[in-house]
N, C-alpha and C positions, 0 to 999 in steps of 0.2 A: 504494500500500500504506500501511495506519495504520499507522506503527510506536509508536505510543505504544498501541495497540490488540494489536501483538504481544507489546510487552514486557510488559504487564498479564498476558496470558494466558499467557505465557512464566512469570512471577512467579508467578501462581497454579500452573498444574502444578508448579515445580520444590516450592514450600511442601507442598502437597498429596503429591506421591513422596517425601519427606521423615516426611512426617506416618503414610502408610502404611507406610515401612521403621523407622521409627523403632515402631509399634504392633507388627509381625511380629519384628523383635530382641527388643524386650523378653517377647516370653511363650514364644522358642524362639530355638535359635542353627541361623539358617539359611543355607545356603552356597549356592554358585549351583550345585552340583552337584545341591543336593535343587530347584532351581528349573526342572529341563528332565527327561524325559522319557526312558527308557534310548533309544528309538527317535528320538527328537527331535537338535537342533543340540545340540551341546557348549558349557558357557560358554568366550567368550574372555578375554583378559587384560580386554578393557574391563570387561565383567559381574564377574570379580573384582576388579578396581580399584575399581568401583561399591560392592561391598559393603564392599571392605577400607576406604574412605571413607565410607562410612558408621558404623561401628562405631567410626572414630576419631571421626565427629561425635559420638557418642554417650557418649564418653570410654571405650568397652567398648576397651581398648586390648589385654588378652590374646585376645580375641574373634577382633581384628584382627590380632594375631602369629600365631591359630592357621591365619586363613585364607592367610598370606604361606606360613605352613610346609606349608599341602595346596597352593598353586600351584606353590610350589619343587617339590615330588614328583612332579605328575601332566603330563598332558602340553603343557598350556599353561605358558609360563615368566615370569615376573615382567619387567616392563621398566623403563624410567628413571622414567615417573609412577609406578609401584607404591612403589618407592623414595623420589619426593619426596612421596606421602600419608604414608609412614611415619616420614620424619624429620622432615616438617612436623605432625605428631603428637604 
């Protein structure tokens, strides 16, 4: 296996998912709820982890409070990484 050939391609996707969540925050504030399908999977705590770190990359940091306060409500729950994205924020 190339690993200097995974990490490149590793490097470009994450740049690249970064480059796309960062274009889709800025023109709508979207949560992983409007990202699946009433019939489709449920987002997990990862998918909101994912978002709620993004928005902190973003410095959108009320963005990112409002999505910790719809995980605290609904039925997936916040876990120890939700908590160090947000004090590492």
């Amino acid at each position: 296996m190339d690993f200097g050939r995974l990490a490149k391609t590793t490097s470009l996707v994450v740049r690249h998912s970064f480059a796309i969540f960062q274009s889709l925050t800025t023109k709508a504030r979207w949560t992983p709820s409007l990202m699946v399908s009433e019939d489709g999977p449920k987002p997990d705590t990862v998918t909101w982890n994912t978002m709620i770190c993004g928005y902190c990359s973003l410095q959108m940091l009320s963005e990112a409070l409002q999505l910790y306060e719809e995980l605290q409500h609904g039925p997936t729950k916040p876990n120890a990484i939700t908590y160090t994205i947000l004090i590492d924020a």
